[in-house]
N, C-alpha and C positions, 0 to 999 in steps of 0.2 A: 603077279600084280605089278604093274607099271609104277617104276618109283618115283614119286614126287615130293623128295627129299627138295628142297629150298639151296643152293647151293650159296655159300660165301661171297660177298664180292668185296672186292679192297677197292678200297676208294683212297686214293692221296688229299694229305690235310690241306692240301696248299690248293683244293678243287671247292672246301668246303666251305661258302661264301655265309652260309647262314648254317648255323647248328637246326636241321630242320630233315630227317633222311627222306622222307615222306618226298616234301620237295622237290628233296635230289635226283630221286627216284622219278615223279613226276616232270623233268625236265628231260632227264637222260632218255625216256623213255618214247617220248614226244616225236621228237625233232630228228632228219635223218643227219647223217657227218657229208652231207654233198657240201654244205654250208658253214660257217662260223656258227657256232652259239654262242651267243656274248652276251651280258649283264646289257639290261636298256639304259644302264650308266654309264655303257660305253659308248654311246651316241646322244646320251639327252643329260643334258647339265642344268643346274639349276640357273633362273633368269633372273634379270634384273628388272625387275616389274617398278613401270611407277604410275604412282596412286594419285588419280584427279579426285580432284573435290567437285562435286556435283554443285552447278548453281541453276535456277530455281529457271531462269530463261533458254538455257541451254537444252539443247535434241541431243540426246544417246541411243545408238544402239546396244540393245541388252545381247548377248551372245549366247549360245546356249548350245551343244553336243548333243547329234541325233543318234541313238543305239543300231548297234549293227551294219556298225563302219560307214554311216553317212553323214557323217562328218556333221561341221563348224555351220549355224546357221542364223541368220537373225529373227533373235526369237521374238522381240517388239523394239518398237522404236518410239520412245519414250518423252515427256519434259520432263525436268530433274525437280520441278515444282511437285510432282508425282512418286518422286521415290522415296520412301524412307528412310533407304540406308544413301547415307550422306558419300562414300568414300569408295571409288571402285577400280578396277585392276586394268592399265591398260593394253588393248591385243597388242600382238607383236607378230610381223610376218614371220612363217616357217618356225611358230612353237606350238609342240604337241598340247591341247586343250581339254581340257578334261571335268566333270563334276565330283569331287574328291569325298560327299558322301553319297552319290550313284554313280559307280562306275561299272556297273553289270553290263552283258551283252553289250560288250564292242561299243558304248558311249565314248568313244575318242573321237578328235578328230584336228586337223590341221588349221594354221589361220594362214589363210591365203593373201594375195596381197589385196583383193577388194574389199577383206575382211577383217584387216589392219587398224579400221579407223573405229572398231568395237570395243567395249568394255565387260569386265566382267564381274560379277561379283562375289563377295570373300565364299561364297560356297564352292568358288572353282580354283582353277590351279589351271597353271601354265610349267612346262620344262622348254628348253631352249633346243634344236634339235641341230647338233654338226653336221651344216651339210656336205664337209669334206667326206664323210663317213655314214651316213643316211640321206639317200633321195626322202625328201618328204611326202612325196608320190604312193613312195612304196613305203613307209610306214602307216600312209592313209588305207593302204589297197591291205595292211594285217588285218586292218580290221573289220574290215568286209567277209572276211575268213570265218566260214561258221566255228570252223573247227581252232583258230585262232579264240577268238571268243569262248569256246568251252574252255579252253584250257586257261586266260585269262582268268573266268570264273573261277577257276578250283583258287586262284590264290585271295578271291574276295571274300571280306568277313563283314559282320554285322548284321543289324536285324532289319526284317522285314522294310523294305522303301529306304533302308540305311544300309545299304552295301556298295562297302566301298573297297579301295586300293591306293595307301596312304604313297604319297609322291617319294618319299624314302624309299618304302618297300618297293614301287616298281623301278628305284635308279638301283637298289642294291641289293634287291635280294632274286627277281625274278628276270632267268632270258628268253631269249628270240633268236629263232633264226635269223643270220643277218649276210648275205654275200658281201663281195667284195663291189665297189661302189657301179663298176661296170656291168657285172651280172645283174644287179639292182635292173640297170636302166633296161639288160636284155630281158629280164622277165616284165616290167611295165610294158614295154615295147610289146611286146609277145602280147599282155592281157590287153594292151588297149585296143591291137589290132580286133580284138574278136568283139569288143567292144563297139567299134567303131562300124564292124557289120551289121550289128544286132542294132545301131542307130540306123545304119541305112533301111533293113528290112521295116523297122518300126514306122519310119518315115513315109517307106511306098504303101504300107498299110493306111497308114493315117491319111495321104491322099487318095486314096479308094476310098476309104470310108466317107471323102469328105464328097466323093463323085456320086457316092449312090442318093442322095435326097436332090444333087441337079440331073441326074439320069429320068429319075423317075418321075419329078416334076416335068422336063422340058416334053417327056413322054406323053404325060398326063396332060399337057397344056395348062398347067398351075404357074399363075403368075408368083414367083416366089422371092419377086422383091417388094411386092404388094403390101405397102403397113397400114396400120390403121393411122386416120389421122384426128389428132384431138381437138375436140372442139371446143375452143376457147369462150367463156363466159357462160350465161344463162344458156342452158336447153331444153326446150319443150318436146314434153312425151304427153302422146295420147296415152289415156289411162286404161284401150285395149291393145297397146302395145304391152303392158306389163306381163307376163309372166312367170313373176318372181317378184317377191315383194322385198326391195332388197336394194336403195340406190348405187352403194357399192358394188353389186353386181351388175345391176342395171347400166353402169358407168363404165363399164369393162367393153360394151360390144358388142357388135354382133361376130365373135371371135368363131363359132363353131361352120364358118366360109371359109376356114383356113386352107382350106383341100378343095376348092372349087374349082372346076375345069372350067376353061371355056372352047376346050375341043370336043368332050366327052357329057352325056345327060349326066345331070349330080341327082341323089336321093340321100336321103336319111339313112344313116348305116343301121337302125333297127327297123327300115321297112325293108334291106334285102338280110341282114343275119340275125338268128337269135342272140339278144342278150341276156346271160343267165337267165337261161331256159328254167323250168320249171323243171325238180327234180324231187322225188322221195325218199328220204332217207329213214321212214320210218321201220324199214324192213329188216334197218342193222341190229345187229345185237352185239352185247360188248364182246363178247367172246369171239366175233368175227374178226379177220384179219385183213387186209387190202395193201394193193401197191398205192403206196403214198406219195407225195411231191410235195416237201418242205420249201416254201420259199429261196432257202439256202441253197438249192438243189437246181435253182435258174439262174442260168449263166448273166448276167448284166452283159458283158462286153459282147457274147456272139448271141447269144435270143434264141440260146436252145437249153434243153432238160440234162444236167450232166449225169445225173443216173435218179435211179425211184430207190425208194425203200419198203422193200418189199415184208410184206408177213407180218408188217402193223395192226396190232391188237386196238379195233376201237376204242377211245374215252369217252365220248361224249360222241351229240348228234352235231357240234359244230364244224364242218368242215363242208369245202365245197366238192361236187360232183361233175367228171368231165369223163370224156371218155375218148379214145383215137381221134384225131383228127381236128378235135379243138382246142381253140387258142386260147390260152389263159395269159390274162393280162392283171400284172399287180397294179392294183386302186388305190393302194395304203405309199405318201412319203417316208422317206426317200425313194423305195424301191420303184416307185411308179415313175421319177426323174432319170433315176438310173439304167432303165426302159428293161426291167424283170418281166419278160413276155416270151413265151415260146406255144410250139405246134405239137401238141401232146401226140405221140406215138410209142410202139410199142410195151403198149398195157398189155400183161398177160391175160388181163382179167377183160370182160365188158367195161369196167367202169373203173377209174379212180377217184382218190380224193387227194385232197388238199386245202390250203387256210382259205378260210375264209374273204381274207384278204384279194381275192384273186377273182377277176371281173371274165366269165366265159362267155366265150363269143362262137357260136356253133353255126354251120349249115342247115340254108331253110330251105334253099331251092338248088336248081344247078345252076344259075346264071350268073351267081356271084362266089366267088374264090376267098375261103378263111386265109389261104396262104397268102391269097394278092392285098386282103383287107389288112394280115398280119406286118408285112409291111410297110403300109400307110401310117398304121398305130404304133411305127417303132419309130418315123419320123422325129427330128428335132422339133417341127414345128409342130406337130398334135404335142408330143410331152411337156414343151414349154408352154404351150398356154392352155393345157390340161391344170397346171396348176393354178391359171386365174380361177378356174372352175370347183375347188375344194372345198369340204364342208367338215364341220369340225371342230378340236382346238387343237391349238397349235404342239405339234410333236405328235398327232394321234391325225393330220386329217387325209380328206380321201376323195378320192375321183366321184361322185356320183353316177348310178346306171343311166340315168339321162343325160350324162356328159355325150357316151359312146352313142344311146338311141336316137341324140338329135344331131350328130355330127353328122354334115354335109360331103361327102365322097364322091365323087368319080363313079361313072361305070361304063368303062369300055367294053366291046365285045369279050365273051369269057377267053378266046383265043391271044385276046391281045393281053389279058390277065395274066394267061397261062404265060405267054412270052416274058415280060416284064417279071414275073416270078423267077421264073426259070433261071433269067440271065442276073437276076440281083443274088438269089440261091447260089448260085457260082461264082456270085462276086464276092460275098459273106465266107465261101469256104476258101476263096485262096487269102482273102483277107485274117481268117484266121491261120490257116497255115504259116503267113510270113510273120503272125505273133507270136505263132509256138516254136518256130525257126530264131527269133527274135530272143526268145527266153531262154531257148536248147545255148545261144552263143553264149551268152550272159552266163549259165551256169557252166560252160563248159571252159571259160574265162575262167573264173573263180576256182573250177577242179586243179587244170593245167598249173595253176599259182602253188595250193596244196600240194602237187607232186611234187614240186619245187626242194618244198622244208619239209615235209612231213614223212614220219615213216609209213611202209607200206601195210594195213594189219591186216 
């Protein structure tokens, strides 16, 4: 039998900062010896804060610490006519800032110098940080550190919404890895480079993304500087113009021209595609099971399915019905903003389901393309004034099916659909690649830092 006797370990008294072994152990255990471990007393001193008096005509910025090392930000900007508490703390460039009854998950963060001219109030705390002896940089970048922050965590106490880390305890009882002021700057150096690629990748993405609604309008012959223009004072409507009894709506436009060609014939997008077809569900039984698609499960940023959930036990006959090949577009705010829309494939089954929420738009002939209409309907300009068109109350409303059957589209030859898919389809996947390239840097920044201090487990 494998002996797992506990062996002794001697600790010198003159190591033992807090009568606490738990602690010591919790430290010792952490951190690798590439580094100093030093008490955060050994870098952060207490400040000399001086306290304004709030007058009644006077503008403050309130300050506030974002969790998980994003730092120092303004939380409002206020008149002091507005504030209760009369008496507040003033920032001070390069001091660590903190909420001293929530300091869970990495709530630190730095006051920068455009963040100098903040205040704070008596529920926060300020330490002074030696910059002979800590880059501010790199006490900002611990706390970005998931595994920083766990260990953080193990020394906070209190209850629920009140856990905190009293500014004593973290100058003298709890350390950090800490190098010597030059290795500092070499590991920022190190993390910001990778940082700095994952901006550039994000950036070529972002202008892609911003090329595909000019790509495909200058394509389409959509004038897309085209605005509506309002008409000042009295306006008279015939009263067989009305189709909607409703002057706020009425007053809105004739918004669904938003996608008018004038290269290409336009139609009504529910005289070339079904919208939510007509479907049976009376066949289910609850005992059945289906591959499902939870809203959660549609990508917002790339407008695809990140996976199904398969072997879902019906509850009820509420869900909607789609099957390969069609587009389910969310109806319901925000996800309808956020542009929740993808090309449903690879159902194992004939058929899936999902919310009801979800507007399907199927193949009626061959002349028009769900993939070509799919990106028409992921546009900026259908989603933005998709929402002059909702019905509802407010926090529950929703696109209407007559939104999608009387919107006005394009219809080029299906070749030239096909093309225009194709090459946006390609433009979408390397668009996402240089996100996920984007993200790989970003986490692989933050590893490289971890190797840094941390032991290997």
């Amino acid at each position: 039998m494998e002996n797992s006797m506990i062996m002794i370990h001697k600790i010198p008294f003159s190591e033992l900062n807090i009568w606490d072994v738990k602690s010591f152990f919790h430290q010792a255990d952490v951190f690798n010896d590439k580094h100093p471990i030093v008490l955060f007393g050994e870098f952060l001193t207490k400040p000399q804060i001086e306290k304004i008096k709030i007058e009644d005509s006077g503008e403050y910025k309130i300050l506030g610490a974002r969790s998980y090392g994003k730092g120092v930000f303004v939380n409002r900007i206020v008149k002091g006519s507005t504030l209760k508490m009369r008496t507040y703390q003033q920032a001070k460039e390069n001091h660590l800032f903190w909420c001293k009854v929530d300091t869970k998950n990495g709530a630190f963060g730095i006051i920068t110098e455009d963040l100098a001219d903040g205040v704070g109030s008596s529920n926060m705390t300020f330490a002074k940080i030696e910059t002979d002896k800590a880059n501010p940089e790199y006490i900002q970048l611990l706390f970005k550190s998931k595994k920083v922050n766990e260990y953080m965590d193990g020394y906070v106490s209190g209850t629920t919404n009140r856990k905190y880390i009293k500014p004593d305890q973290l100058r003298d009882e709890i350390k950090i890895s800490l190098p010597f002021l030059k290795e500092q700057n070499r590991i920022l150096a190190n993390y910001k480079k990778q940082i700095n690629l994952a901006k550039e990748l994000d950036s070529k993405a972002n202008k892609l993304e911003k090329s595909i609604e000019e790509y495909l309008f200058t394509k389409l012959g959509i004038d897309i500087f085209t605005k509506q223009i309002k008409v000042q004072g009295i306006k008279l409507i015939n009263f067989q113009e009305l189709d909607i009894w409703g002057a706020d709506k009425l007053l809105r436009g004739n918004f669904n021209q938003i996608l008018e060609s004038k290269k290409y014939p336009n139609k009504k997008l529910g005289t070339l595609l079904f919208i939510n077809p007509r479907t049976d569900l009376s066949s289910l039984r609850n005992e059945d099971k289906m591959s499902f698609i939870p809203m959660k499960n549609v990508s917002d940023t790339y407008g695809i399915i990140k996976s199904k959930d398969e072997g879902i036990k019906l509850k009820s006959k509420g869900y909607t019905k789609f099957q390969n090949g069609d587009l389910i577009w969310a109806r319901i705010t925000p996800c309808m903003q956020n542009g929740k829309s993808a090309i449903v494939n690879g159902l194992d089954n004939t058929f899936g389901y999902g919310s009801t929420e979800y507007h399907v738009v199927r193949n009626k002939n061959e002349n028009y393309s769900v993939d070509f209409a799919y990106h028409l309907l992921r546009t900026k300009a259908v989603l933005n004034d998709a929402v002059n068109h909702f019905t509802g109350s407010a926090g529950q409303q929703r696109v209407p099916k007559t939104y999608l059957e009387n919107l006005i589209v394009p219809v080029p030859p299906l070749l030239v659909q096909k093309e225009i898919s194709e090459y946006l389809n390609n433009l979408k996947s390397e668009i996402k690649d240089l996100k996920i390239s984007a993200k790989n840097k970003r986490s692989t920044a933050i590893l490289d830092f971890e190797q840094e201090i941390f032991k290997d487990k």
